[in-house]
C-alpha positions as CSV (number, residue, x, y, z in Angstrom):
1,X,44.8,-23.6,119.4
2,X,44.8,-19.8,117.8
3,X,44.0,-17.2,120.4
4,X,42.4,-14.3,121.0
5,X,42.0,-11.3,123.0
6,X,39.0,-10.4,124.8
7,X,38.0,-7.5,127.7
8,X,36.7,-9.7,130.2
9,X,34.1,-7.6,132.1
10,X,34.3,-8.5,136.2
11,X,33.3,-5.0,137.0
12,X,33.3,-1.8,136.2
13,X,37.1,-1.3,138.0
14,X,38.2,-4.6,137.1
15,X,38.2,-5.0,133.2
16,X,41.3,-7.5,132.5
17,X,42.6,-8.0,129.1
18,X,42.5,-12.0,128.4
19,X,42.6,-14.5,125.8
20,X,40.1,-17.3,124.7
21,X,40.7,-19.5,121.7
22,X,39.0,-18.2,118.6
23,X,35.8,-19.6,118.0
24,X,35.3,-22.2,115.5
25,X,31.9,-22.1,113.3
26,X,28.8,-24.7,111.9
27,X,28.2,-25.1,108.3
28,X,25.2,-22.5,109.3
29,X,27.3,-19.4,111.0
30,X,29.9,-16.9,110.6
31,X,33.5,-15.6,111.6
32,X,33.6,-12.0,111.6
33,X,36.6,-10.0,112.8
34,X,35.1,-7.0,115.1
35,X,36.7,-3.7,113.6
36,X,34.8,-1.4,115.8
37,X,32.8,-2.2,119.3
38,X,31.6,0.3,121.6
39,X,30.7,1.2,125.0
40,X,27.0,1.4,125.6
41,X,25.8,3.3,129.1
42,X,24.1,0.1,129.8
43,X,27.5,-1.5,129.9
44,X,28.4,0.3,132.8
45,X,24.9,-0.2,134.6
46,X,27.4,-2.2,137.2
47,X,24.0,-3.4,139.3
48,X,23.0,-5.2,136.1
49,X,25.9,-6.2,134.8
50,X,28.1,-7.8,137.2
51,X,25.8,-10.4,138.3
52,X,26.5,-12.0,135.1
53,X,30.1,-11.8,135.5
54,X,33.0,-12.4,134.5
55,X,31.9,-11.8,130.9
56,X,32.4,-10.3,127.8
57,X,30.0,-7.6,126.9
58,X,30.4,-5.2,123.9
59,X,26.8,-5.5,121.6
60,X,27.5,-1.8,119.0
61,X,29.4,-4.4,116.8
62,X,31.2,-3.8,113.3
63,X,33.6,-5.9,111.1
64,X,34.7,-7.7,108.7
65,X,33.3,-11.7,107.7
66,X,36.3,-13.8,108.5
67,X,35.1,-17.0,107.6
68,X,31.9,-18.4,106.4
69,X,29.9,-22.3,107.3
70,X,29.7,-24.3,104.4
71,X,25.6,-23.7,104.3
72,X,25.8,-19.9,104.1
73,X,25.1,-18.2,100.8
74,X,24.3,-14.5,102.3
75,X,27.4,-13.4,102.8
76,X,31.4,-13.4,102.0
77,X,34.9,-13.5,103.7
78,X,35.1,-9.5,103.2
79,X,31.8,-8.6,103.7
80,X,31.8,-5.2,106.0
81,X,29.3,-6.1,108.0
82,X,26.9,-5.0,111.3
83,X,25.9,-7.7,113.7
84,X,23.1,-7.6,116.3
85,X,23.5,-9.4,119.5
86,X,19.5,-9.7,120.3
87,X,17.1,-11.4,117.0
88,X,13.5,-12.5,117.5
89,X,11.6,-15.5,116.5
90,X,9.6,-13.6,113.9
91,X,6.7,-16.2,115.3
92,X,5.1,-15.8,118.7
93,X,2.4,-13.8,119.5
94,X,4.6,-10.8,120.4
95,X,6.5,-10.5,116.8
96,X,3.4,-11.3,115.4
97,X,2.0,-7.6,117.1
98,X,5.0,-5.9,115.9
99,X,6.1,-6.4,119.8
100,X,9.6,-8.1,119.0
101,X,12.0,-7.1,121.9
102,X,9.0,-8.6,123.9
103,X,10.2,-11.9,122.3
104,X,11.7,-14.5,124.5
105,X,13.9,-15.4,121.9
106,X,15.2,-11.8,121.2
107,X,16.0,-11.9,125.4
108,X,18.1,-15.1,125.1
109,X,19.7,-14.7,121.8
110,X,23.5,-13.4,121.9
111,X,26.3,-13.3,119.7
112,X,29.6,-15.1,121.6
113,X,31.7,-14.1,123.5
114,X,31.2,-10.6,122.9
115,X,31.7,-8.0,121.3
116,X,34.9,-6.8,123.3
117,X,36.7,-9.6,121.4
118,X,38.9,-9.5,118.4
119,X,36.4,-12.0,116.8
120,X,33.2,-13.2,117.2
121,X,30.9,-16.5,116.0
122,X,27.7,-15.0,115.0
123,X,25.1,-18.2,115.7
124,X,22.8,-19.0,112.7
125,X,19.4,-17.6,113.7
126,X,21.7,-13.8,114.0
127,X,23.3,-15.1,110.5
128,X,19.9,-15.0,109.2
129,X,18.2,-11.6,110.6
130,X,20.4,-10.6,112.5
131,X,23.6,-9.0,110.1
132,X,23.4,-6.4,107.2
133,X,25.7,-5.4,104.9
134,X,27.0,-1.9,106.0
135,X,26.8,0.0,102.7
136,X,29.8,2.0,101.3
137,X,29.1,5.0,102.5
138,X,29.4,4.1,105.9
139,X,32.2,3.8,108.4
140,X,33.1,1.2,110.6
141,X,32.9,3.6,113.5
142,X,29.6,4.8,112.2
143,X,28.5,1.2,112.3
144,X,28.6,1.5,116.0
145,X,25.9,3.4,115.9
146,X,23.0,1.2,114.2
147,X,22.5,-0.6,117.7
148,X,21.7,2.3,119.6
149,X,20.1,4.4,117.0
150,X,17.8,1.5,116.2
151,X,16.4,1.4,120.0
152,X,15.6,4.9,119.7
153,X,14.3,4.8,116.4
154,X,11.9,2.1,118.2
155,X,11.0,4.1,121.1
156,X,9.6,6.8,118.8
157,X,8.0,5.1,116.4
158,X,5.7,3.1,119.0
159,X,5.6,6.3,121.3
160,X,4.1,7.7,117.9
161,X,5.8,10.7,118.1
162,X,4.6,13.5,115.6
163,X,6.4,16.3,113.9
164,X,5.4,20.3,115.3
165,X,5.6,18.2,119.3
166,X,8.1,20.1,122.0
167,X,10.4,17.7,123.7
168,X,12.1,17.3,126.7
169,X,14.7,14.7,126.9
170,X,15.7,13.8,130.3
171,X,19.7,13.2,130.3
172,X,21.9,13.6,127.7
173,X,24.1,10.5,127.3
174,X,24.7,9.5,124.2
175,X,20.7,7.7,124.3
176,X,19.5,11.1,125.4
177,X,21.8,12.6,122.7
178,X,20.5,10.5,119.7
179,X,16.4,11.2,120.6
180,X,17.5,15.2,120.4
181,X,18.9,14.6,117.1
182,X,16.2,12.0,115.6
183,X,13.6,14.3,117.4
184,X,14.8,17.3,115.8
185,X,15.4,15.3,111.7
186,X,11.7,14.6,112.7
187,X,10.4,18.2,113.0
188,X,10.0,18.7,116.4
189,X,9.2,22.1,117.0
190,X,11.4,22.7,120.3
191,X,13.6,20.4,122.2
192,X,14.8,21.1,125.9
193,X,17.5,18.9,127.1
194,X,18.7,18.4,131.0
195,X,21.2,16.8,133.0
196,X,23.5,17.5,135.8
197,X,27.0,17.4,134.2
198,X,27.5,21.2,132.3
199,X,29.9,18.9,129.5
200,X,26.9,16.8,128.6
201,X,24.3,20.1,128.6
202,X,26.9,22.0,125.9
203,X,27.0,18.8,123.8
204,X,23.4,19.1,123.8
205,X,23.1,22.4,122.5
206,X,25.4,21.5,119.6
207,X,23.6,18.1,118.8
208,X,20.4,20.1,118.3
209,X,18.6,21.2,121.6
210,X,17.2,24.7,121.7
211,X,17.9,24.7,125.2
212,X,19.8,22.9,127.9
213,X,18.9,22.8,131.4
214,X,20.4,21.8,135.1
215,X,18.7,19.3,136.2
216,X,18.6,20.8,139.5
217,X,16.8,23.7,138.3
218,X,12.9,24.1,138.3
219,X,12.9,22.2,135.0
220,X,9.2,22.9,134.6
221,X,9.1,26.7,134.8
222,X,11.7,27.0,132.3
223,X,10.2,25.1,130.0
224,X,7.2,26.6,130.5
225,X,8.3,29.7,130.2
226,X,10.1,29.2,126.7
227,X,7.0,27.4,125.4
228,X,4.4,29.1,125.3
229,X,3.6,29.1,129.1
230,X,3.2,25.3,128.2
231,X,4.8,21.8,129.5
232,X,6.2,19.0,127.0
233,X,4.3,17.0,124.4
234,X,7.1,14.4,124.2
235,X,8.7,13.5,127.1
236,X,11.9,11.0,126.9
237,X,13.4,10.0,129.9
238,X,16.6,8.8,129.6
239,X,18.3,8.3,132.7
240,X,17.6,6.2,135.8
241,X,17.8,9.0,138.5
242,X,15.2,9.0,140.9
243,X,14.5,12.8,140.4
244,X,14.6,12.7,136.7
245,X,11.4,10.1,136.7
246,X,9.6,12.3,139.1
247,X,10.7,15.6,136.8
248,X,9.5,13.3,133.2
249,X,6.2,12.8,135.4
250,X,5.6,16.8,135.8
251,X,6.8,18.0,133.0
252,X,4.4,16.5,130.2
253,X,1.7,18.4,129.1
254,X,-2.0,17.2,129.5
255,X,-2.6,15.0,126.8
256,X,1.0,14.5,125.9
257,X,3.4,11.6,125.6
258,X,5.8,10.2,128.4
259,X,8.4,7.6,127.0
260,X,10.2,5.4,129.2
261,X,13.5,4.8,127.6
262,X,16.0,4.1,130.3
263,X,15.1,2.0,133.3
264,X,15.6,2.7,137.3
265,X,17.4,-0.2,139.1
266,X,15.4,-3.3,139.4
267,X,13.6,-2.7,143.4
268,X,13.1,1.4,143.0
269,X,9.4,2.5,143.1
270,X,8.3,6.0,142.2
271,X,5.2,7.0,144.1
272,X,3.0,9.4,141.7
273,X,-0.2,10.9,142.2
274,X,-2.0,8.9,139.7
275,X,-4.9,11.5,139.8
276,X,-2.8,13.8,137.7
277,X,-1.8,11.5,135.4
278,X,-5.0,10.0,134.5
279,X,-6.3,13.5,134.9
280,X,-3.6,15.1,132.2
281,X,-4.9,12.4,130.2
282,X,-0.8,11.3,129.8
283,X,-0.1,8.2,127.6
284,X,3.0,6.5,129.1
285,X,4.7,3.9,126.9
286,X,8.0,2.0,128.0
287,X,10.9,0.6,125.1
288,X,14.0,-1.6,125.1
289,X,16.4,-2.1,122.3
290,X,15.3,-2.7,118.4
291,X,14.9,-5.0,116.2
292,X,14.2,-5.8,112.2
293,X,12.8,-2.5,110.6
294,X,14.5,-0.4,113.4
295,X,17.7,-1.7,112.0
296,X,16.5,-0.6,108.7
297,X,15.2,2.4,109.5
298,X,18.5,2.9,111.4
299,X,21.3,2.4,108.9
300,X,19.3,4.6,106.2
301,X,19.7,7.5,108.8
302,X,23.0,6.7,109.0
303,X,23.8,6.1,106.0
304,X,21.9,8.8,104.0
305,X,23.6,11.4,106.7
306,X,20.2,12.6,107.6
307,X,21.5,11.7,111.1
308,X,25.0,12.2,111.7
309,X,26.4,10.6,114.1
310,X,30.4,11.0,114.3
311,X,30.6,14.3,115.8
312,X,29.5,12.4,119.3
313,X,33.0,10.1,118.7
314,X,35.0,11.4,121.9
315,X,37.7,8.8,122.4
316,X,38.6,5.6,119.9
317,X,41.1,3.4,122.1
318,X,42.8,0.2,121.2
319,X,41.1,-3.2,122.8
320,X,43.9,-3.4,125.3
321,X,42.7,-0.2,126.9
322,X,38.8,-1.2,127.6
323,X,39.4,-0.1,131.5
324,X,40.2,3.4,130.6
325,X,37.2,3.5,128.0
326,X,35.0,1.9,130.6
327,X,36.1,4.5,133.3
328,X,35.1,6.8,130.7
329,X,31.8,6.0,130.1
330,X,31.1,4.6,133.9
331,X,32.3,8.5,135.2
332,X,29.9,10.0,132.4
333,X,32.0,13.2,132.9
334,X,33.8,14.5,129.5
335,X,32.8,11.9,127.1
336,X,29.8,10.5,125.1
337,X,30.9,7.7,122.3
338,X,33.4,5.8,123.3
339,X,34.7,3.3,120.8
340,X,37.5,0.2,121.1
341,X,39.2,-0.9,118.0
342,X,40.4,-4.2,117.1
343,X,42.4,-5.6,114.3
344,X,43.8,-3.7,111.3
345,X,40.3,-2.2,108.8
């Protein structure tokens, strides 16, 4: 029995370095050795997470195709490779509207055990729409990105964002951080940025907002006072803080957009005087991860370096240290990509 380790998630404080036996393959999936995993903030969503627990997590995959079932002809042990955890049917109603991460499949599917592993056994439906090549020009490390670049590139698109809009994006993680940079390759004509941690609001200057703001500061005057003596067109929110949903809610100018990219925890309401939404004539839309053309879309960005994503790369730790990157991204103070390696590239 060949083993492997793993970063077995039991909570954010208690990430234990194990072993599991590698997993063996069908004629129909694949091997691949994970060069490059890393830490997403929903990771660290500890209310969401640890119910499920003890697992492996890790889904912002790269690697290398280890071994290969007898009935695959797509790929090759070699093949550099990105792997999404989440596919759709490409049937039901839902992908049939272009609604795919409404599809029950996508919510079910998984690659095992995770991507916190040395290797993983991609499961035949991800074989088949679920991995792409990663084309020469781009890094493993880069390959991180596609994941999270492909939800945002998803929120946009069906938020219909439109080039000459002002933005506000409502914390500056590294979700926050990628819609300032896709919003700005897009043409947006001003982007405002806010969070509470002053690290986060300098990264956001240099990743392409105009301006940065404390979110404990009247967040609407300022903006409104560098724009025009108007609010937002495209609102992002994306961060679960109570006051930052109420903020997204005020700042949006009447007849502008209101995107919904990160979530509160599961029993929070947000009372809202719906006369001033319905009065601003807001459209509100909600997202959650990507799928099919958003991976697409995604790795051209990447790969083209219309969007570059390496200079948010703060830390790149071996797989035996997944409780220091987790503290890391769980404490959200002085980093923003956070990135275990495995094997040898």
């Amino acid at each position: 029995m060949v083993k492997m380790k793993v970063a077995m998630y039991y909570n954010n404080n208690d990430v234990r370095i194990e072993e599991q036996e590698i997993p063996k393959i069908s004629d129909d999936e694949l091997l691949v050795k994970v060069i490059a995993s890393g830490i997403c903030g929903s990771d660290v969503m500890e209310w969401y997470r640890v119910k499920k627990a003890p697992i492996v997590l890790g889904h912002e995959i790269s690697g290398l195709v280890e071994k290969v079932g007898e009935n695959v002809n797509k790929f090759n042990k070699g093949d550099r490779v990105f792997v999404t955890h989440h596919v759709p049917c490409n049937v039901c109603r839902y992908c049939l509207n272009n609604e795919h991460t409404l599809c029950r499949t996508l919510h079910s599917t998984k690659f095992y055990p995770g991507g916190f592993a040395e290797y993983i056994r991609i499961p035949a439906i991800n074989v088949d729409r679920g991995t792409f090549l990663l084309p020469d020009e781009m890094s493993f490390d880069e390959g991180t990105f596609i994941e999270p670049l492909a939800c945002v590139v998803r929120g946009l698109r069906i938020a219909q964002f439109k080039p000459a809009q002002s933005v506000l994006v409502l914390g500056s993680g590294i979700a926050g951080l990628l819609n300032i940079k896709l919003t700005r390759a897009l043409g947006a004509s001003k982007i405002f940025a806010t969070d509470i941690n002053n690290y986060r609001l300098e990264i956001a200057r240099k990743m392409g907002a105009d301006i940065a703001i404390n979110a404990k500061e009247n967040i609407t005057k300022i903006i409104e006072k560098n724009n025009d003596g108007r609010l937002a067109d495209f609102v992002i929110l994306c961060t679960g803080a109570i006051n930052a949903v109420k903020q997204a809610i005020q700042s949006v100018e009447p007849g502008g957009t209101l995107l919904f990219f990160a979530p509160t925890m599961p029993e929070i309401e947000i009372p809202f005087t719906l006369f001033n939404v319905w009065n601003k004539q807001i459209k509100i839309f909600s997202t959650y991860a990507g799928a099919g053309k958003d991976i697409i879309d995604a790795i051209e960005l990447i790969r083209s370096k219309k969007l570059i994503v390496t200079d948010m790369i703060t830390h790149k730790l071996p797989l035996e240290k997944a409780q220091e990157g987790f503290f890391l991204v769980a404490n959200a103070d002085k980093s923003i990509k956070v990135i275990l390696e495995n094997n040898e590239k």
